[in-house]
C-alpha positions as CSV (number, residue, x, y, z in Angstrom):
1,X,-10.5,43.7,-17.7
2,X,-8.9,40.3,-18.5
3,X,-6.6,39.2,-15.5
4,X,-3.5,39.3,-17.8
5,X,-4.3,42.9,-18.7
6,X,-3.9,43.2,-15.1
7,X,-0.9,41.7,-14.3
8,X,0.8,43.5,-17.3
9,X,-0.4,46.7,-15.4
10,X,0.6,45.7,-12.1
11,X,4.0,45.2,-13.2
12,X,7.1,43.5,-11.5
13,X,7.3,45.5,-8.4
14,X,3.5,45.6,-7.8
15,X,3.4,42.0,-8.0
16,X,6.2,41.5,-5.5
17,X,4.3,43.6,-3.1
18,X,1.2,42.1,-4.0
19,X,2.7,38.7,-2.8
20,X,4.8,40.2,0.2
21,X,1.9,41.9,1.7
22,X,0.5,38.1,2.5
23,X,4.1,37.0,4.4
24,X,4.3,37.8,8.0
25,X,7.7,37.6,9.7
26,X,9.2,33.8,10.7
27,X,11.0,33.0,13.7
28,X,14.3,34.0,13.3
29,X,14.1,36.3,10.3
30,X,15.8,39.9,10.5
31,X,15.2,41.2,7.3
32,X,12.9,39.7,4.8
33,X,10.8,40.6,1.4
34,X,12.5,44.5,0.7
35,X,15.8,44.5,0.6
36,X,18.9,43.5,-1.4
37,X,18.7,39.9,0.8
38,X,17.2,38.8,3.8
39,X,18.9,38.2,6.6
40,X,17.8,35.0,9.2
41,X,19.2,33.4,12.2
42,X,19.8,30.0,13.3
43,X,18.9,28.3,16.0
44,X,21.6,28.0,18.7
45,X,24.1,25.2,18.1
46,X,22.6,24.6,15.0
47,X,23.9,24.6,11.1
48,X,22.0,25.7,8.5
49,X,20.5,23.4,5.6
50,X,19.8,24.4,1.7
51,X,18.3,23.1,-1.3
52,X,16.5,24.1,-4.4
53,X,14.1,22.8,-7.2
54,X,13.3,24.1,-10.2
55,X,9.9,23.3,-12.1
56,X,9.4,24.0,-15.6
57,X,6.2,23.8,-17.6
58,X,6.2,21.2,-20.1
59,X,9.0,19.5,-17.8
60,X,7.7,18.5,-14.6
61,X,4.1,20.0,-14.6
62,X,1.4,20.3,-17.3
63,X,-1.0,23.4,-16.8
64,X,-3.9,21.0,-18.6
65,X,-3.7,18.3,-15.9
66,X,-3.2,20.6,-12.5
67,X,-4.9,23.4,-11.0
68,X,-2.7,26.1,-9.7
69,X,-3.5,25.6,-5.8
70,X,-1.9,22.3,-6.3
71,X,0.8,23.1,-8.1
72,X,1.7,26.0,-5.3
73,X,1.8,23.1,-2.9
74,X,3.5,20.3,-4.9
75,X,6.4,22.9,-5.2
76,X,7.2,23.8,-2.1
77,X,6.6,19.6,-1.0
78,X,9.4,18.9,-3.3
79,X,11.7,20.9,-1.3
80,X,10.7,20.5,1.8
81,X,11.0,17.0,1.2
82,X,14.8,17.4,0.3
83,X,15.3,18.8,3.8
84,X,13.2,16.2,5.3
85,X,15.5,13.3,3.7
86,X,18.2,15.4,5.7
87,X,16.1,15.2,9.1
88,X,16.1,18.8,9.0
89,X,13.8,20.8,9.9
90,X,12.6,23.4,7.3
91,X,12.2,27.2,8.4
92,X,12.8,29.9,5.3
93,X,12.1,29.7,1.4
94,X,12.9,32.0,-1.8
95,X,10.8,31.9,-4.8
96,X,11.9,32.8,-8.3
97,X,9.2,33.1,-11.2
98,X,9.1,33.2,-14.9
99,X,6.1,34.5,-15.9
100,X,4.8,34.1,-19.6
101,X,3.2,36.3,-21.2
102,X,-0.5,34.6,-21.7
103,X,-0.2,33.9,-17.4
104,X,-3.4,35.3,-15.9
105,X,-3.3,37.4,-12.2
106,X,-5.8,34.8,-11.3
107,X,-3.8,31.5,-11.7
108,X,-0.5,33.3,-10.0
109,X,-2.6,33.8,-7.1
110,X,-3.7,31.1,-6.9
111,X,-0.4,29.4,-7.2
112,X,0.7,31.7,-4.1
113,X,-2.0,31.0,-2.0
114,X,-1.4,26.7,-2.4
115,X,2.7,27.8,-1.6
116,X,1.7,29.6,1.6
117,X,-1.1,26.8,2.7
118,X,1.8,24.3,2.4
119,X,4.4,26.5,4.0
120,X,2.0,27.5,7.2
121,X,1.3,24.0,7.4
122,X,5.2,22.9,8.5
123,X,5.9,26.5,9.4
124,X,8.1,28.1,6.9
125,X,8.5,31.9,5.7
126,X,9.2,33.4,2.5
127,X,11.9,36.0,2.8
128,X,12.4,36.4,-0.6
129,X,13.3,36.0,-4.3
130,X,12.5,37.2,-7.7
131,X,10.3,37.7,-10.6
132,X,10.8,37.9,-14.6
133,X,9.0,37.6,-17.7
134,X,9.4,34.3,-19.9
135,X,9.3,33.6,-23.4
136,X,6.6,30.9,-23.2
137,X,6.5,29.0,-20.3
138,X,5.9,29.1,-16.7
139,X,9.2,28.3,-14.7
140,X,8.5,28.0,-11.1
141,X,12.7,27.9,-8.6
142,X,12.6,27.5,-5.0
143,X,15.3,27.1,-2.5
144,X,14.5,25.9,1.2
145,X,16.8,26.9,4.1
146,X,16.5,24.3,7.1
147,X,18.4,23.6,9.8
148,X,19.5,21.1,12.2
149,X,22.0,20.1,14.9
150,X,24.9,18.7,12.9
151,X,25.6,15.4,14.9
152,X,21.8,14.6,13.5
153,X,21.9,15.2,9.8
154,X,21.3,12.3,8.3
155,X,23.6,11.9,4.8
156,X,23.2,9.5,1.9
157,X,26.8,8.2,2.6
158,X,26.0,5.9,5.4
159,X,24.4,2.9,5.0
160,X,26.8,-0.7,5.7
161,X,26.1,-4.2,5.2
162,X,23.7,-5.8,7.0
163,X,21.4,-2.6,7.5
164,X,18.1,-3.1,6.9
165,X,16.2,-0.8,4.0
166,X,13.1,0.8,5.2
167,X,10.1,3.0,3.3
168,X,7.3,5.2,4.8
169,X,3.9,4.8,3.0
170,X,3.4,3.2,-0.4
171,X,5.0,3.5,-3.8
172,X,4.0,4.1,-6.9
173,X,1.2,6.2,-6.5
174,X,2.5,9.1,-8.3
175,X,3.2,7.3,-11.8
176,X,0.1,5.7,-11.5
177,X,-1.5,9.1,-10.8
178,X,0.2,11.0,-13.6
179,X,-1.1,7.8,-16.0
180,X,-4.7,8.3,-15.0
181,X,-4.1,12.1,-15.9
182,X,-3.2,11.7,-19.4
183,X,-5.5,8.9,-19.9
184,X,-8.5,11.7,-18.8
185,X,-9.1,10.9,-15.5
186,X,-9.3,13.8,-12.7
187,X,-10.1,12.3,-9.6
188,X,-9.0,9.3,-7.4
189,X,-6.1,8.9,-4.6
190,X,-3.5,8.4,-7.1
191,X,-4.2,11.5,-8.6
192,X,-3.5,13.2,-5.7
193,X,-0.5,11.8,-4.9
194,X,0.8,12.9,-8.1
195,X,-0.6,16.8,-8.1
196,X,-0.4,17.6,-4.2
197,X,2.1,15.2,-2.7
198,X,2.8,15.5,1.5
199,X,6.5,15.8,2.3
200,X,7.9,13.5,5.1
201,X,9.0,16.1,7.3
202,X,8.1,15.7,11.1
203,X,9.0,11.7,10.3
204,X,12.2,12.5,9.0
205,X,12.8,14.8,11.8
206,X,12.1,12.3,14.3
207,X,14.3,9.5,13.0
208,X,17.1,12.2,13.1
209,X,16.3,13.0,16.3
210,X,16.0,9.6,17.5
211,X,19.4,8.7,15.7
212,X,17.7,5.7,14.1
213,X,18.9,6.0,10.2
214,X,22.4,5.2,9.0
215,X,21.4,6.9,5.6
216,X,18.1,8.4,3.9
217,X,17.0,9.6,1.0
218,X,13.5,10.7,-0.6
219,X,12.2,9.2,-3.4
220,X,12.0,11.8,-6.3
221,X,13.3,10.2,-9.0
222,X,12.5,6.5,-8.6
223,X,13.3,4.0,-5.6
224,X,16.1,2.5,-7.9
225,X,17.9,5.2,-8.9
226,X,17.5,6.9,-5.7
227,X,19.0,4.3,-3.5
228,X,21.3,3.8,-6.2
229,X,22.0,7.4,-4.7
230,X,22.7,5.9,-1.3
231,X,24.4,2.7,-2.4
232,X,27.4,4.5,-4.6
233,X,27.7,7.2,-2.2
234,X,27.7,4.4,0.6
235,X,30.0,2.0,-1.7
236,X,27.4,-0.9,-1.1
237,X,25.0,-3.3,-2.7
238,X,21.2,-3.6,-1.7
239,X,18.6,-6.3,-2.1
240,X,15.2,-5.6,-2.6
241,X,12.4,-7.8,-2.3
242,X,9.1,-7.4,-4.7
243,X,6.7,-8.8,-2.3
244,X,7.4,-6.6,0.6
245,X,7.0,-3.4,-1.2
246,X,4.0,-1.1,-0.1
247,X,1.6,-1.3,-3.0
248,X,-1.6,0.9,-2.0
249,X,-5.0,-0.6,-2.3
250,X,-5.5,2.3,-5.5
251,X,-2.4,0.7,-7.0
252,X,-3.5,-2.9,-6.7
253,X,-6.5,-2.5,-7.8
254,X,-5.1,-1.2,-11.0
255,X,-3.2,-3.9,-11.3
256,X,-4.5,-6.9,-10.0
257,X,-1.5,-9.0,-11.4
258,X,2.4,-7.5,-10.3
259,X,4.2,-7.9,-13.2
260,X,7.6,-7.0,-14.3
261,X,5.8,-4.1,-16.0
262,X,3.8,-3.1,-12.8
263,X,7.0,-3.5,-11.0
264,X,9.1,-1.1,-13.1
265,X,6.5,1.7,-12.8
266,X,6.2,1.4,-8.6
267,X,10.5,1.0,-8.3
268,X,11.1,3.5,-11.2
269,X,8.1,6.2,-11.3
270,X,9.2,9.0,-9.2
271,X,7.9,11.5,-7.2
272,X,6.7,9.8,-4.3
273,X,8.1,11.9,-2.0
274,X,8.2,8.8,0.4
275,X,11.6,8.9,2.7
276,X,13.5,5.7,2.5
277,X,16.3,4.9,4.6
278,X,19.0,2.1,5.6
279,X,19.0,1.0,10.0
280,X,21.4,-0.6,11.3
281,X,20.4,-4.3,12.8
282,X,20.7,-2.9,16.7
283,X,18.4,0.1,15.8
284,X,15.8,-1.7,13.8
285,X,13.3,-2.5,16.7
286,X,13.1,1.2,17.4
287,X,11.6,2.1,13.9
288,X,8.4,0.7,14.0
289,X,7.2,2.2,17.3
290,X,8.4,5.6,16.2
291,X,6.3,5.3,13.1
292,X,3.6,4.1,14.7
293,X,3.4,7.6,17.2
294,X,3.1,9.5,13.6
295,X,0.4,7.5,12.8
296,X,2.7,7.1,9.4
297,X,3.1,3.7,8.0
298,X,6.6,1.8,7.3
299,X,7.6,-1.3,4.9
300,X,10.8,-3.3,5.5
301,X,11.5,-4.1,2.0
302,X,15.4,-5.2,2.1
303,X,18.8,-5.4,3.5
304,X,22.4,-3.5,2.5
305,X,24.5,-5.7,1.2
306,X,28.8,-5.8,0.7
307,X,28.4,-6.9,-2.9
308,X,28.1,-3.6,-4.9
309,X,24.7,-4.7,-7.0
310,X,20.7,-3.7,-6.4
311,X,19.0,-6.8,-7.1
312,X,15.0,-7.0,-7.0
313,X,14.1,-10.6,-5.8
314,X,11.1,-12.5,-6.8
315,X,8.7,-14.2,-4.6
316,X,10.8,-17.5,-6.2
317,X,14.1,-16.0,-4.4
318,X,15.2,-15.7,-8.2
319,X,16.7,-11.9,-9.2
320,X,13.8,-9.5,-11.3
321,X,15.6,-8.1,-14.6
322,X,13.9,-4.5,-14.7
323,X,14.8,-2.0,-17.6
324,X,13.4,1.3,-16.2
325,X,16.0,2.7,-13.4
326,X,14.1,6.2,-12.8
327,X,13.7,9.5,-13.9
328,X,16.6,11.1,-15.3
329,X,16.4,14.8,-17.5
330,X,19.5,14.3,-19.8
331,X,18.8,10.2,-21.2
């Protein structure tokens, strides 16, 4: 029997079960997968944290370049990395699925399994969520409940003049990946960055914690548009300089030569998933060390300015004219 006869046999409710019998209970859940809602508790003196990502086939995944085990993964990472840009730290998720009709038993599985090896990994539950049939393609929503003491959350809206502009890890990876993939390639680091990328959680958590960033952000859409994020929320200007931006040795040896083109597609890609984040000049000698204790690597690439403008400086000192701004669904 094919594995979509099976599914279509199993039916809604069986394949709720069939994923619920996999979740055991989280810290601080009171009523999970069964009923009407769950029910969950915070930690004392804390607030609780929520975001959600939706990703559509033919939108933000293509079942021809991915395998399902990494797509499980990326999208849970996508959200977890929401909550890490907060400095929260993640503890419940909900899952919503639109099935189509041609999606095999096998691949949703599969899909589930690479969800829970990501989830056990930074120690989040499912509690919940929902299933339904679609038309023709595979819709994957999840929201992520976190939570964090409130005089830690870190918010977009803070960054002032003078601070400096920090990144973990390298950029660009991910559009580079996602070129390899529709040029035919299927293996390589920048592949993987693209199909299974690792949220920034315990670092974001431990610059919160440390009280070390005035604002932060992760980079989903694009560096430019999403400190643009931070600067109009922050009512400030940034300057970024092209020579100290992490390029990984994959990248580079893609492109030998950084052009304005090569430039456009590191500042302008998206889905890093990279946390980048504005320090105040008294804080700055703190960041480094903390990084260092992760083991997770750190780029000073700029400074906040009072002028409201991003400008990308040359090696010359002269300002970088860039057309792409980032990823965004609706131009």
């Amino acid at each position: 029997m094919k594995d979509g006869a099976n599914l279509k046999k199993l039916g809604e409710f069986g394949l709720i079960e069939r994923f619920a019998r996999q979740i055991s209970t989280g810290k601080g859940v009171v009523l999970g997968i069964g009923d009407d809602a769950a029910a969950f508790q915070p930690s004392p003196g804390r607030i609780n944290l929520i975001t959600t990502d939706m990703l559509i086939e033919g939108i933000h995944f293509d079942l021809s370049l991915c395998d399902p085990l990494s797509l499980g993964r990326k999208a849970l990472s996508v959200n977890l990395s929401d909550i890490a840009a907060m400095g929260g730290e993640p503890r419940h998720f909900l899952l919503s699925l639109a099935i189509p009709p041609a999606m095999t038993l096998d691949f949703l599985d599969n899909c589930f399994t690479g969800m829970l090896q990501r989830a056990e990994q930074f120690g989040v539950t499912l509690i919940g969520g929902d299933t339904c049939a679609s038309p023709a393609t595979l819709v994957l929503s999840l929201t992520v409940l976190g939570e964090q003491f409130p005089d830690r959350i870190v918010p977009r809206s803070g960054a002032r003049p003078g601070d400096r502009i920090f990144v973990t890890g390298t950029i660009g990876d991910s559009a580079l990946g996602l070129r390899l993939l529709q040029q035919g390639e299927r293996q390589g680091s920048a592949i993987v960055r693209h199909l299974d990328p690792l949220p920034r959680v315990l670092e974001g958590r431990a610059l919160a914690e440390a009280n070390i960033p005035s604002a932060m952000i992760d980079l989903s859409d694009g560096l430019l548009a999403d400190l643009g994020h931070i600067l109009d929320l922050s009512a400030a200007g940034a300057r970024i300089h092209s020579e100290a931006l992490p390029l990984s040795a994959d990248f580079r040896g893609h492109f030998p030569a950084i052009t304005e083109q090569t430039l456009s597609l590191a500042l302008a890609g998206g889905e890093d998933y990279e946390l980048l984040f504005t320090v105040p000049p008294e804080k700055i000698s703190h960041v480094l060390p903390l990084m260092e204790k992760l083991g997770t690597p750190v780029s000073a690439i700029g400074t906040i300015t009072e002028e409201r403008k991003l400008a990308v400086i040359g090696p010359d000192g002269t300002e970088i004219s860039l057309d792409r701004k980032g990823f965004d669904h609706f131009s």
